[in-house]
C-alpha positions, 0 to 999 in steps of 0.5 A: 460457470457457477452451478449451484446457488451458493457458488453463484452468490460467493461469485457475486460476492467476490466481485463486489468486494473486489470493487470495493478494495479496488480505490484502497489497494491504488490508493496504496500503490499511489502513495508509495509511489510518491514516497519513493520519488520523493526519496529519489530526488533527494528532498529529506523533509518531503521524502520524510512526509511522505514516507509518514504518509505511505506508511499510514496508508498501508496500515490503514490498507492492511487493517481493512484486509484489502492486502495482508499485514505481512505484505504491508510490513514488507512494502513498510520495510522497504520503504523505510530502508529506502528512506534511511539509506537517503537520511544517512547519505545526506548527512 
């Protein structure tokens, strides 16, 4: 446990923008999600929306500092790779 005044406030601190950040890091994860069952299921204009969507999602998500910029460049990479591979087998 937390001794001192500071280490108290920085624990109560903590936890409020951990609830704070918490519906924007799900936020996130649901529309990534969803870009990447529409991609599973072979749909090219639903998987392209909601590839567009996820990936602004993440930026939004990063600029407010909820998850770092290179983990949201990481989730973007993946997902588009993932996006391109169904493009190219569909044509």
């Amino acid at each position: 446990m937390a001794n001192s005044k500071s280490s108290k406030k920085r624990i109560r601190v903590a936890e409020r923008r951990r609830n704070e950040n918490k519906p924007l890091r799900t936020e996130a994860r649901t529309f990534v999600k969803r870009a990447e069952v529409a991609i599973a299921s072979g749909d090219v204009v639903a998987a392209d929306a909601a590839t567009r969507e996820a990936v602004s999602v993440l930026d939004r998500v990063a600029d407010k500092d909820v998850i770092h910029k290179n983990n949201a460049a990481r989730r973007k990479s993946r997902l588009i790779a993932k996006y391109h591979a169904l493009v190219a087998a569909s044509a």
